[in-house]
FIRO-90042 format. One record per residue (C-alpha): residue number from 0; residue in one letter; x, y, z. Coordinates in Angstrom, 3 decimals. Layout:
<recs>
(NUM A (X Y Z))
...
</recs>
This chain:
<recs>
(0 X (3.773 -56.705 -0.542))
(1 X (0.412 -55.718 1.967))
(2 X (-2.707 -55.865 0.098))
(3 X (-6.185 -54.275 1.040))
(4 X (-8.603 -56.661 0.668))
(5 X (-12.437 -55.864 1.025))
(6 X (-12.681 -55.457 4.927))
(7 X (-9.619 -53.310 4.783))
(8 X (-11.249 -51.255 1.790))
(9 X (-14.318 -51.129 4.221))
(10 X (-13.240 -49.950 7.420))
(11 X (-10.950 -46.984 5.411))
(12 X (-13.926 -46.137 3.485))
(13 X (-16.044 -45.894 6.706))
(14 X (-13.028 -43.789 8.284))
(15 X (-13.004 -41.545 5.737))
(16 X (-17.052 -40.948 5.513))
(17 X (-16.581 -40.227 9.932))
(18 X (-13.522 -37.706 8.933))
(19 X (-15.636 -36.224 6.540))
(20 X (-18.638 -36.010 8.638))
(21 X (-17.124 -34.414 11.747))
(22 X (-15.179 -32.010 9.094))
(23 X (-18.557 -30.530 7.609))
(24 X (-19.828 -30.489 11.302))
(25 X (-17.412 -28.274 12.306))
(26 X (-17.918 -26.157 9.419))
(27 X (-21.506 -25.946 10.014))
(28 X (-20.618 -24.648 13.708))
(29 X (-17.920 -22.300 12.341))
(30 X (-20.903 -21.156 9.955))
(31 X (-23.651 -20.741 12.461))
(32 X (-21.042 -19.053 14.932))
(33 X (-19.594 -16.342 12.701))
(34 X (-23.598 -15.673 11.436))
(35 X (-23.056 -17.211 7.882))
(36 X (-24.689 -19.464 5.716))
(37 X (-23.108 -23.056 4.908))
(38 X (-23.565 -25.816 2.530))
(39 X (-21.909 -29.193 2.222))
(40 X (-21.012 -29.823 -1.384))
(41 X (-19.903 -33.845 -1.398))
(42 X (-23.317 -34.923 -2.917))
(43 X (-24.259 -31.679 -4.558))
(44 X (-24.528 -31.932 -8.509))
(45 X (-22.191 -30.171 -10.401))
(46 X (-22.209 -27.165 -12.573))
(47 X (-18.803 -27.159 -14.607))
(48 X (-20.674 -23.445 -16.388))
(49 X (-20.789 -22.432 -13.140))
(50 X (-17.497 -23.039 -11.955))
(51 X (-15.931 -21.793 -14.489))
(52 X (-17.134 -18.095 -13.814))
(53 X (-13.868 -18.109 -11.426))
(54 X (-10.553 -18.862 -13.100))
(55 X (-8.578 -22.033 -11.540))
(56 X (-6.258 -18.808 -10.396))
(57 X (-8.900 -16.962 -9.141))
(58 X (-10.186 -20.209 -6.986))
(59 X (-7.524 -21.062 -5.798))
(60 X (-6.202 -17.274 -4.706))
(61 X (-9.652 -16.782 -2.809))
(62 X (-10.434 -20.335 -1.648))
(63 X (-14.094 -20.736 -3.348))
(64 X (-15.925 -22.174 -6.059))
(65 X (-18.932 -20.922 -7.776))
(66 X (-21.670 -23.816 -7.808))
(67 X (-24.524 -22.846 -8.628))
(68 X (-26.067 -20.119 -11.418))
(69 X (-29.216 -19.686 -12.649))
(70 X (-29.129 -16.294 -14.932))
(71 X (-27.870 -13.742 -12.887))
(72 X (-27.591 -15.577 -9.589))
(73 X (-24.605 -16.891 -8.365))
(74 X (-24.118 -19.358 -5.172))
(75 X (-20.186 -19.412 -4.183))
(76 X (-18.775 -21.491 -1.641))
(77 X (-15.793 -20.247 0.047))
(78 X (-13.659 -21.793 3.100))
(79 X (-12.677 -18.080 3.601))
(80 X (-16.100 -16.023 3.066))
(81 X (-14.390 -12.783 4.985))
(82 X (-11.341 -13.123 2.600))
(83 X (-10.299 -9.946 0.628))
(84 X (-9.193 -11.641 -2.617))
(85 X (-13.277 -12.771 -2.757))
(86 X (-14.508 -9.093 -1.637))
(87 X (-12.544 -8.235 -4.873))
(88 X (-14.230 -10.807 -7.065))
(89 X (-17.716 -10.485 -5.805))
(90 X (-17.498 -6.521 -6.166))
(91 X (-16.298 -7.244 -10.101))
(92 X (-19.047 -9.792 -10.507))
(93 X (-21.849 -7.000 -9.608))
(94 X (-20.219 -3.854 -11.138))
(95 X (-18.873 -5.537 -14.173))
(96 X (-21.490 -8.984 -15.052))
(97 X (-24.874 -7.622 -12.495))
(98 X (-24.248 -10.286 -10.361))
(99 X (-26.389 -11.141 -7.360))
(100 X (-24.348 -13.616 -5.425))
(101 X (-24.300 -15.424 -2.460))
(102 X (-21.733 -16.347 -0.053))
(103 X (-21.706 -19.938 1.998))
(104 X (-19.469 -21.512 4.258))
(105 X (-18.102 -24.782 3.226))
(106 X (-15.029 -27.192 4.239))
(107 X (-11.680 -27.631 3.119))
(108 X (-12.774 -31.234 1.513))
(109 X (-15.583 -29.855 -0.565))
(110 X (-13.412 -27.044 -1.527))
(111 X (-10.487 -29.471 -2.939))
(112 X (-13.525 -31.773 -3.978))
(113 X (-15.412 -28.774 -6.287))
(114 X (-11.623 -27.533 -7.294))
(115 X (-10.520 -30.703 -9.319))
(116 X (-13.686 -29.994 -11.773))
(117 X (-10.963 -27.524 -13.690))
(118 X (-9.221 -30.571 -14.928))
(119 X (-12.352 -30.901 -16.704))
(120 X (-13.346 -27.798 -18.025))
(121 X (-10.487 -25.818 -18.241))
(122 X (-8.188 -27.117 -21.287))
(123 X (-4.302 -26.436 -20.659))
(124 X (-3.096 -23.482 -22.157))
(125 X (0.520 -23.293 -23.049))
(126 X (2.152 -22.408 -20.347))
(127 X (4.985 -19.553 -22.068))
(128 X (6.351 -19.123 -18.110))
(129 X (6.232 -19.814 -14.480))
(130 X (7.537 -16.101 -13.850))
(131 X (5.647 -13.896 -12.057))
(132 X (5.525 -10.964 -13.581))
(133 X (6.212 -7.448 -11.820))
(134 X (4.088 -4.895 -14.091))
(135 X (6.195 -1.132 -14.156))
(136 X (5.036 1.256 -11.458))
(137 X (6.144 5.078 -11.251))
(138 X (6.711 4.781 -7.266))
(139 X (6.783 1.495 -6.350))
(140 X (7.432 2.335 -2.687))
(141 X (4.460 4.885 -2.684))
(142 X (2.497 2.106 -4.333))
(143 X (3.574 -0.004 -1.443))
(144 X (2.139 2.721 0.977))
(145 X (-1.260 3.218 -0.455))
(146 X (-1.759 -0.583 0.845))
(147 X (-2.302 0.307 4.227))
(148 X (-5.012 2.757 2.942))
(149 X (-8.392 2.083 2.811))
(150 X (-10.710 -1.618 2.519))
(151 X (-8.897 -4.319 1.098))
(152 X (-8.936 -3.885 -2.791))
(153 X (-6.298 -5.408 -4.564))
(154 X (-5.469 -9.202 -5.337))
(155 X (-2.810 -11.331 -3.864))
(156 X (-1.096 -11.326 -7.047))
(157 X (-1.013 -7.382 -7.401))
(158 X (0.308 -6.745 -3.589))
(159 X (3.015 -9.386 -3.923))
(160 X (4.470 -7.715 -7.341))
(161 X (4.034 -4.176 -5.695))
(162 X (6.175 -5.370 -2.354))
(163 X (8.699 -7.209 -4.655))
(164 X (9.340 -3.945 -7.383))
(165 X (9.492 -1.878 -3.726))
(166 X (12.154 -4.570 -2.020))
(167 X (13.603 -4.124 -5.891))
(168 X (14.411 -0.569 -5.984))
(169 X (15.291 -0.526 -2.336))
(170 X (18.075 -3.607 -2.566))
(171 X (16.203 -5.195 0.038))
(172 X (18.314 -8.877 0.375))
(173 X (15.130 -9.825 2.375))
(174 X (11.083 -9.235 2.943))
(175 X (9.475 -10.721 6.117))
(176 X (5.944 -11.424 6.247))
(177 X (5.067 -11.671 10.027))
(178 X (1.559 -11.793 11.215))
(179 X (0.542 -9.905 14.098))
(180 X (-3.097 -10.274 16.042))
(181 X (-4.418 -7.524 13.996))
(182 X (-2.150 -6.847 11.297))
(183 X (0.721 -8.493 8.998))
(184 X (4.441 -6.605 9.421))
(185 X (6.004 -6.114 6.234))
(186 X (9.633 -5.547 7.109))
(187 X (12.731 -5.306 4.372))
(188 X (16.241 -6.739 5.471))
(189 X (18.122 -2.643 3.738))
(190 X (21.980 -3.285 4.137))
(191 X (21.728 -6.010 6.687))
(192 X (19.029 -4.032 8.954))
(193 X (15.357 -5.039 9.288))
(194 X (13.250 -2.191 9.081))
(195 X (9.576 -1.797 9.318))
(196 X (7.804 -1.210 6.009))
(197 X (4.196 -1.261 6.227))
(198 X (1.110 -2.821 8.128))
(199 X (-1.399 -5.445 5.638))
(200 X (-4.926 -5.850 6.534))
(201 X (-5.230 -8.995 8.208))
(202 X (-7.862 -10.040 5.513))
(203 X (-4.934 -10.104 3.273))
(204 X (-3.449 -13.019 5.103))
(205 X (-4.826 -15.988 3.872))
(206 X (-4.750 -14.857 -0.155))
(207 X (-1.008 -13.521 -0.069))
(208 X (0.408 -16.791 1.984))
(209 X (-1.489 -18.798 -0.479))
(210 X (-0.011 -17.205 -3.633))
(211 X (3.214 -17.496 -2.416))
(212 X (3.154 -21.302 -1.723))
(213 X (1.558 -21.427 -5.303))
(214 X (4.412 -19.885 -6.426))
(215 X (6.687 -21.545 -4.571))
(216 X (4.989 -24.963 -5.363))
(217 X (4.478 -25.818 -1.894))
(218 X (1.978 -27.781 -0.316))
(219 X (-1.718 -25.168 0.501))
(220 X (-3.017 -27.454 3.036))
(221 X (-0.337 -27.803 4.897))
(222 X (0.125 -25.048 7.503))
(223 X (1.681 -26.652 10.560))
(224 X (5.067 -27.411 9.623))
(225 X (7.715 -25.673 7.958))
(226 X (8.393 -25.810 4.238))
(227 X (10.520 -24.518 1.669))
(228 X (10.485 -23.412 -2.097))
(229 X (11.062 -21.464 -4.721))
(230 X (9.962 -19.135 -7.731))
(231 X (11.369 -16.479 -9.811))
(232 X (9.890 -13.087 -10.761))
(233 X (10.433 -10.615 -13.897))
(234 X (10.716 -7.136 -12.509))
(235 X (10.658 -4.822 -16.094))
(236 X (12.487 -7.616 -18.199))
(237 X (14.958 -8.535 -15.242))
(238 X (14.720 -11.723 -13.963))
(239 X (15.578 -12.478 -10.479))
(240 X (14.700 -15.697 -7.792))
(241 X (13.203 -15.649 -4.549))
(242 X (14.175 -18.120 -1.819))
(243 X (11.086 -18.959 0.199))
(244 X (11.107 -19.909 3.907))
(245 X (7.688 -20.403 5.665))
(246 X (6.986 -21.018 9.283))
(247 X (4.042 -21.639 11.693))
(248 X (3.968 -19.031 14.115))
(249 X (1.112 -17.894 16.712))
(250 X (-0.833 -15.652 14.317))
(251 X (-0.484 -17.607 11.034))
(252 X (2.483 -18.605 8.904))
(253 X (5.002 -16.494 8.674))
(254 X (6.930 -16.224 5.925))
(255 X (10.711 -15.028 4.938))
(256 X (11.909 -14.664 0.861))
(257 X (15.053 -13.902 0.134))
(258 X (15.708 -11.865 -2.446))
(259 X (18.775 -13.385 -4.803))
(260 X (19.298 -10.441 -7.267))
(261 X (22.196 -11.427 -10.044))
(262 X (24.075 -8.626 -9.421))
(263 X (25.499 -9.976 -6.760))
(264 X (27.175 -12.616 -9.072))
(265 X (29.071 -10.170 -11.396))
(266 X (31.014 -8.797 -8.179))
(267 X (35.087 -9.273 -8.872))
(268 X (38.072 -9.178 -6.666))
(269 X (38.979 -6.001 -6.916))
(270 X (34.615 -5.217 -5.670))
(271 X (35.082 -7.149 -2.280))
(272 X (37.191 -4.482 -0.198))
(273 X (40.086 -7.080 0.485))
(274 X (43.298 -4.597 0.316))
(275 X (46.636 -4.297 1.578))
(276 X (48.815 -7.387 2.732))
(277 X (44.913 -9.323 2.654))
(278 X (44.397 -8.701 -1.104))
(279 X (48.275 -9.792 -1.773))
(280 X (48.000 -12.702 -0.334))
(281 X (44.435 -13.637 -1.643))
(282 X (45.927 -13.027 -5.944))
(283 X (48.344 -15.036 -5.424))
(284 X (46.967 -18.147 -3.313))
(285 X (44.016 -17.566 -6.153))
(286 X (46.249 -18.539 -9.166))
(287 X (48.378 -21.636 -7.318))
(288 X (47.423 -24.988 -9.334))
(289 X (46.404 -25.925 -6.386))
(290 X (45.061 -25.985 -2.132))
(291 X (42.191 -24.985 -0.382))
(292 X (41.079 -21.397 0.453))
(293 X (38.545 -21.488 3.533))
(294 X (36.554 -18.415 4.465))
(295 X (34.510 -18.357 7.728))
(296 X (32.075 -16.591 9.330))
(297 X (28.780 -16.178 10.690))
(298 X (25.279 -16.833 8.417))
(299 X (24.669 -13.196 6.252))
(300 X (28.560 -12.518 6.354))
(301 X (28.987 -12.589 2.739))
(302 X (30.833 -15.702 2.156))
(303 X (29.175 -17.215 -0.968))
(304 X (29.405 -13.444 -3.045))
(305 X (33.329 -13.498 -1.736))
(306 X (33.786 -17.314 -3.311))
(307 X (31.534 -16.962 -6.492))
(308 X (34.022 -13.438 -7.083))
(309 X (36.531 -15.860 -6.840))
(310 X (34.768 -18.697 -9.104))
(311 X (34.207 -15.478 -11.353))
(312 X (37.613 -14.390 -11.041))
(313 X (38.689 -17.924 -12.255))
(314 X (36.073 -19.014 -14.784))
(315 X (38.267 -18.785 -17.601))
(316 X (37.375 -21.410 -21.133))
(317 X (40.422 -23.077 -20.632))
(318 X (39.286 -23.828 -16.383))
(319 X (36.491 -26.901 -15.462))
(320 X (34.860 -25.526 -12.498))
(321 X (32.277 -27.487 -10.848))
(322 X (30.384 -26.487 -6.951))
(323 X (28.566 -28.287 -4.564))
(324 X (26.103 -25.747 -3.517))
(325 X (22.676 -26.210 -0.563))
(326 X (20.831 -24.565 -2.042))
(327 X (22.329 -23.158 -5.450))
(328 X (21.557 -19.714 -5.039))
(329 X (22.651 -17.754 -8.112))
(330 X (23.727 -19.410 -11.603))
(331 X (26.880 -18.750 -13.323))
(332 X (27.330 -19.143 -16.832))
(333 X (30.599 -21.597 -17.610))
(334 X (29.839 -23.575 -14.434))
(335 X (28.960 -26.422 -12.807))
(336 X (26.657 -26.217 -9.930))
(337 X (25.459 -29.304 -8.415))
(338 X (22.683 -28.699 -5.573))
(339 X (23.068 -31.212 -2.690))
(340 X (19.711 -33.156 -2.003))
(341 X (20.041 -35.149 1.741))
(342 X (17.101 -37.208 0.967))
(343 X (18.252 -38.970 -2.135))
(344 X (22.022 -39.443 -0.511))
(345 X (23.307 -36.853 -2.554))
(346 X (25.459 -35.197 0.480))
(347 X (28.500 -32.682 0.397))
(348 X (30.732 -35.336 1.136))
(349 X (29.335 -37.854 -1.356))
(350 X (29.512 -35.013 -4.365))
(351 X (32.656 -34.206 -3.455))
(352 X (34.169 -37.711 -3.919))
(353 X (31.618 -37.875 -7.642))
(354 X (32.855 -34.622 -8.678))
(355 X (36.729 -35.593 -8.506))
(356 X (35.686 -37.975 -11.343))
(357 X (34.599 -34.927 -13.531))
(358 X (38.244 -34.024 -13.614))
(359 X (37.418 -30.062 -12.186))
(360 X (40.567 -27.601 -11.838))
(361 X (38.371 -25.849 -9.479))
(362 X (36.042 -27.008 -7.041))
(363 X (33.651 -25.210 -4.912))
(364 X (32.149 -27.134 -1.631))
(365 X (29.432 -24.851 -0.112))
(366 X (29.843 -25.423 3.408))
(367 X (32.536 -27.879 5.405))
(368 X (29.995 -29.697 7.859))
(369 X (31.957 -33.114 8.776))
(370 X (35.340 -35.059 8.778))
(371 X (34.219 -36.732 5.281))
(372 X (33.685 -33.628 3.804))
(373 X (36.868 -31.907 5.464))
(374 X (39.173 -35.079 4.514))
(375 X (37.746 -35.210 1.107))
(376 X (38.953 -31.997 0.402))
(377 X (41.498 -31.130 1.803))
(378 X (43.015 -34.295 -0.299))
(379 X (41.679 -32.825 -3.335))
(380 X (43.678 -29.881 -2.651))
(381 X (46.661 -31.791 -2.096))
(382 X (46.030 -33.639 -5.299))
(383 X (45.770 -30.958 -8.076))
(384 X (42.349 -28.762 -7.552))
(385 X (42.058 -25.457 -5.894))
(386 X (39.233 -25.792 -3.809))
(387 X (36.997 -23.303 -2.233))
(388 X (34.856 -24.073 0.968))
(389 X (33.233 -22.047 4.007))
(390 X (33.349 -23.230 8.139))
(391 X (31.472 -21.579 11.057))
(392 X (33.926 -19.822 13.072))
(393 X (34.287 -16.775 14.800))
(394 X (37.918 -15.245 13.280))
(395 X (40.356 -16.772 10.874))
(396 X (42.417 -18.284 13.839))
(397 X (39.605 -20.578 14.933))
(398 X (38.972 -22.534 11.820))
(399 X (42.212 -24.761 12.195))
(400 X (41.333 -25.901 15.623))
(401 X (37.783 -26.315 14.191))
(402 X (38.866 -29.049 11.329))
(403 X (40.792 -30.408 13.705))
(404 X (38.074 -31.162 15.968))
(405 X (36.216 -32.844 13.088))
(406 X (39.157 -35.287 12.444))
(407 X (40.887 -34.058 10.041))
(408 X (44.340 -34.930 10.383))
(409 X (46.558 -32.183 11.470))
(410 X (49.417 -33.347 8.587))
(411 X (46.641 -33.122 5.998))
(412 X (45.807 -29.753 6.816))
(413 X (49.058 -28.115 6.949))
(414 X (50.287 -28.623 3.181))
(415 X (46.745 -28.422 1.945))
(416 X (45.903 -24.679 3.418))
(417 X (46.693 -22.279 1.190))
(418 X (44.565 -19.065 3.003))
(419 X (41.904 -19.058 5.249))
(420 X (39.603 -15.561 5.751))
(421 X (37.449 -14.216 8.073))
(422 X (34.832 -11.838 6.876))
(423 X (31.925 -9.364 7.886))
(424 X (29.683 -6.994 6.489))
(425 X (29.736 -3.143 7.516))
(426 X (27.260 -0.665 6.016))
(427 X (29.045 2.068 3.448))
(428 X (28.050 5.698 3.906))
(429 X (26.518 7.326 1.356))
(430 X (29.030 9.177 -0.499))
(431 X (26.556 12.446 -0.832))
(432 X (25.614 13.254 2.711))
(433 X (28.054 11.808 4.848))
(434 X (30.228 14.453 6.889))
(435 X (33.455 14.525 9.054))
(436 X (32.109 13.897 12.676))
(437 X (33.585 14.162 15.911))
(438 X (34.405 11.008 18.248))
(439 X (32.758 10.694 21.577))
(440 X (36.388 10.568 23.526))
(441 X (35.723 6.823 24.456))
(442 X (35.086 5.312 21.159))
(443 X (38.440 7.504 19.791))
(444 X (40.662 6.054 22.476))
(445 X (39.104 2.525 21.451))
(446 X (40.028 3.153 17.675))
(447 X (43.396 4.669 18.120))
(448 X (44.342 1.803 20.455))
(449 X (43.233 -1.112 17.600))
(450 X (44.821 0.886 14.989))
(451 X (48.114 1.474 16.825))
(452 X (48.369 -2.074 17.143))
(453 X (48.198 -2.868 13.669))
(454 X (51.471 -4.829 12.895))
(455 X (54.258 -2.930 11.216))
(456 X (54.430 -5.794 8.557))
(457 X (51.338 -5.047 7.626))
(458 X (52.374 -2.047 5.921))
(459 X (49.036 -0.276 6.474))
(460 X (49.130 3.381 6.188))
(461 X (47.854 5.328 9.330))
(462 X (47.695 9.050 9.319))
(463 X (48.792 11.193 12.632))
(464 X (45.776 12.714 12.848))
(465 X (42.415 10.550 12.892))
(466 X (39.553 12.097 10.870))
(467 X (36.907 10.125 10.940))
(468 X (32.730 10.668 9.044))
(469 X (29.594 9.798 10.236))
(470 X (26.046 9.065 8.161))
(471 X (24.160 12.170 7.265))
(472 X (20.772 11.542 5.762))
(473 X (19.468 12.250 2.013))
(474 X (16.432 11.190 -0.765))
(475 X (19.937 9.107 -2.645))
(476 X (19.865 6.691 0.673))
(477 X (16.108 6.865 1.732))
(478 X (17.451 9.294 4.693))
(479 X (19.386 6.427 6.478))
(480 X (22.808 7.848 6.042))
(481 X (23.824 4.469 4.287))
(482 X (23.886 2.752 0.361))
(483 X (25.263 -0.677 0.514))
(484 X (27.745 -2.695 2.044))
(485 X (31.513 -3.567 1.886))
(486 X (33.053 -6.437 3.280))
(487 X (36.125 -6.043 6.159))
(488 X (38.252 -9.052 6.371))
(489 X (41.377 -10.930 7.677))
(490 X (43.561 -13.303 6.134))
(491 X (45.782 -15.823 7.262))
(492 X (47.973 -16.965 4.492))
(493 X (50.718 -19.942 4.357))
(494 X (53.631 -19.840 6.067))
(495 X (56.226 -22.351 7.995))
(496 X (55.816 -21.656 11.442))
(497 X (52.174 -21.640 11.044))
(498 X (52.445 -25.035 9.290))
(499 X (54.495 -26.101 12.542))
(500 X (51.660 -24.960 14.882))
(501 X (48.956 -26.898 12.577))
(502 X (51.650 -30.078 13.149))
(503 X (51.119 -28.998 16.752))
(504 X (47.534 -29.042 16.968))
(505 X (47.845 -25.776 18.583))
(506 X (45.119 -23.695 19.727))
(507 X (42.957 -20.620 18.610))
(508 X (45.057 -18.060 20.645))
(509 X (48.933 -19.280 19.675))
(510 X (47.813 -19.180 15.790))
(511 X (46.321 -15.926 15.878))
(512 X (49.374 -14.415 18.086))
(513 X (51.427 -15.560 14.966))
(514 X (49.567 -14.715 12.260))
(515 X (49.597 -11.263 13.759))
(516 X (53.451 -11.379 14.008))
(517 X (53.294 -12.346 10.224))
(518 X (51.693 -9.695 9.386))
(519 X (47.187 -10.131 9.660))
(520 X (45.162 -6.975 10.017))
(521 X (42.173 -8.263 12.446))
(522 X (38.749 -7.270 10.464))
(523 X (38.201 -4.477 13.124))
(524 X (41.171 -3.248 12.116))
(525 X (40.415 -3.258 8.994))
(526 X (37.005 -1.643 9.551))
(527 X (38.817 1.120 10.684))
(528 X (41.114 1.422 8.183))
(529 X (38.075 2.039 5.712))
(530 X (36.375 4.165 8.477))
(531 X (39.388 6.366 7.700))
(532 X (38.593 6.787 3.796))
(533 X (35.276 7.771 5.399))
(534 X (34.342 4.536 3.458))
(535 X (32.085 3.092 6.724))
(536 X (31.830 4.690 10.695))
(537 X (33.100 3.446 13.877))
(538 X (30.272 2.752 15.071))
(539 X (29.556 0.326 12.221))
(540 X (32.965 -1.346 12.601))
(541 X (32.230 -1.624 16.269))
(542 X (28.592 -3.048 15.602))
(543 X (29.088 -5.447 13.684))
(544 X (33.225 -7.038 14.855))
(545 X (31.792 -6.378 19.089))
(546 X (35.062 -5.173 20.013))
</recs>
């Protein structure tokens, strides 16, 4: 075990004082540069009255501490003097209290330094949630709007919960924070799309990256790496969870929250736009006692809402279902979910093989990464569990050759296969302004050729004549022609001569020729089968499948 012993204890002490020292230099530089006054607070005597003008909140939102009053003047120190969240404050502090303040430069160190006097004057109040709360607006879009209007006004706090009731009533899945030079974007991810929302003061930049790390419980000080969180928000008594990413970029951290609304969780079977010989084969592979049922596809596809309809589909009192989820992204009453955790060990392949000890009819593995994980599985499914799991691949065909490539064995994979599905997500037309439209004579050709060579044992109906509807524009969509989104899929289910060609370790093309013989509708096939009910466009299909 190493020990400091007094020369060590020295030499870090006299580190420390020449860290701190050419830390308050550069803040007296910054200072002088930018025409400000500045003030090194590591010897200066505390005022814990005079600190406690700002709430701990309020602090840490704006980055300064009040530390000095004497009646009606105020001394502040801020590491941000320019901020908005402390134009707010001080402009309360002389309307509301006569305040004559003034503002001084300090460093990050006296900042933390003059921070950790709350412990000491502020006594813990129960704490009745972590939720932020998202207060009822009559237009929270127009709300959203007047932010780009005028000087910097509001707090950190109140632009967040405006942006978040917005991305709410919208069915944003995503808001982007990405500062520019002069400006932060505010984009929402609408049905898949990123779309441009707004422009934020730059002054806003500091406060609003700094409440959501506080939310998130992620580290302030640390702005040159990437990190990750968490936090919820209550958006008029609904509860939802945001998924933070945040990310050093060239202007400042940028930052990405996914929005994981519940609703997606109460989607069933019968919601997911599998039909035909696809659904068939899906309700009954669903309700064997046991197998695997893979579905692939790229990130965004809508994998995890088509398993957790199927967890839903399933979660019965008489069923044990347990997941292995990175990260768990929505909760479902009745189950299990176990959140993998690299750092402690805790791996998909290493839950999967704890799990089977839980005696689960159904298991859930979020993603198949590795030959462990693949084995592990696929063995489960040949021992009594229907399990569900996801792989990267481009089509249905390609996720054989893909475990196979991993190592799993090749007579492991052919009884324990029950289904495997390929998925994307096309945009739905609004059903009150979209109209029949006209093909451009290329695109046409394209369809009718795909459709013609739909398989006859697919038993899809085709009509002779092709009418097909295009996105109109009304105030129901927000004038994009679009409201929500519908999966298109194929399926390749179970059958012998595809378990022969799994024996064979055959390739991508020879199991997809097959499957096709057997009866799979490609998904841009089945794109434009719904394009037909005038449920999507061909251009979507088109878009989104690139062929």
């Amino acid at each position: 075990m190493l020990t400091t012993g007094p020369k060590q204890k020295d030499f870090l002490q006299k580190y420390g004082e020449i860290n701190r020292k050419m830390e308050e230099d550069e803040a007296a530089a910054a200072a002088a540069r930018q025409g400000l006054q500045y003030i090194n607070l590591s010897h200066f005597p505390a005022d814990l009255n005079a600190v406690a003008i700002f709430t701990k909140e309020q602090a840490e939102e704006s980055g300064s501490v009040v530390f000095f009053k004497e009646g009606n003047d105020l001394k502040i120190g801020s590491v941000d003097p320019s901020g908005a969240v402390l134009k707010v404050l001080l402009k309360n502090l002389a309307e509301k209290h006569s305040y004559k303040t003034t503002v001084y430069l300090i460093s990050k160190s006296s900042f933390e330094q003059w921070f950790k006097y709350y412990e000491k004057i502020v006594k813990p109040k129960p704490v009745e949630s972590d939720i932020l709360q998202v207060g009822a607006e009559e237009n929270y879009t127009q709300a959203m709007k007047s932010l780009e209007q005028g000087p910097a006004t509001r707090s950190a706090t109140e632009i967040l919960a405006i942006i978040l009731g917005a991305a709410s009533n919208l069915k944003a899945s995503d808001i982007h924070f990405e500062p520019e030079e002069k400006f932060i974007k505010v984009r929402f991810r609408l049905d898949g799309i990123l779309t441009d929302q707004l422009h934020l003061s730059k002054e806003y930049q500091k406060a609003i990256i700094s409440r959501i790390k506080i939310l998130s419980k992620l580290k302030l000080n640390v702005d040159n790496v990437p990190q990750d969180g968490r936090f919820s928000y209550n958006l008029e008594g609904s509860p939802s969870d945001v998924r933070v990413s945040v990310l050093p970029s060239a202007y400042g951290e940028s930052v990405v929250m996914r929005l994981l609304a519940t609703s997606a969780t109460l989607l069933k079977l019968d919601d997911l736009g599998l039909t035909g010989k696809s659904y068939e084969i899906i309700k009954e592979e669903l309700y064997k006692p046991n197998g695997m049922i893979i579905t692939t596809g790229p990130t965004g596809s809508g994998k995890t809402t088509t398993l957790y309809a199927f967890l839903n589909q399933l979660n019965e009192p008489g069923v044990k279902i347990i997941t292995l989820e990175d990260p768990v992204e929505y909760k479902l009453e009745g189950i299990i979910q176990t959140p993998i955790n690299s750092a402690s060990g805790m791996t998909f392949a290493s839950g999967l093989r704890s799990i089977l000890r839980q005696d689960p009819d159904v298991i859930m593995v979020g993603e198949i990464r590795d030959q462990e994980t693949a084995e592990t599985a696929l063995q489960a499914a040949l021992t009594g569990h229907v399990v569900f799991s996801t792989l990267h691949t481009n089509d249905a065909a390609g996720a054989i050759p893909r475990l196979i490539n991993m190592g799993a064995k090749p007579f492991v994979i052919a009884p324990g296969l029950n289904a495997i599905i390929a998925q994307r997500l096309v945009r739905r037309l609004c059903p009150a302004c979209k109209r029949e439209v006209k093909l451009d004579p290329f695109l046409l050709e394209k369809a009718r050729k795909l459709l013609s060579a739909i398989p006859k044992a697919a038993a899809a109906p085709i009509p002779e004549k092709l009418t097909f509807y295009g996105a109109g524009g009304c105030e129901k969509c927000g004038h994009t022609g679009y409201s929500g989104r519908i999966g298109i899929y194929e399926v390749i289910g179970r059958s012998d001569r595809l378990e022969k060609l799994i024996m064979q370790s055959a390739g991508t093309a020879e199991i997809r020729k097959v499957a096709i013989q057997d009866g799979m509708v490609t998904m841009g096939q089945d794109g434009l089968l719904k394009a037909l009910q005038g449920i999507t466009d061909v251009e979507e299909v088109f878009r989104v499948t690139g062929e």
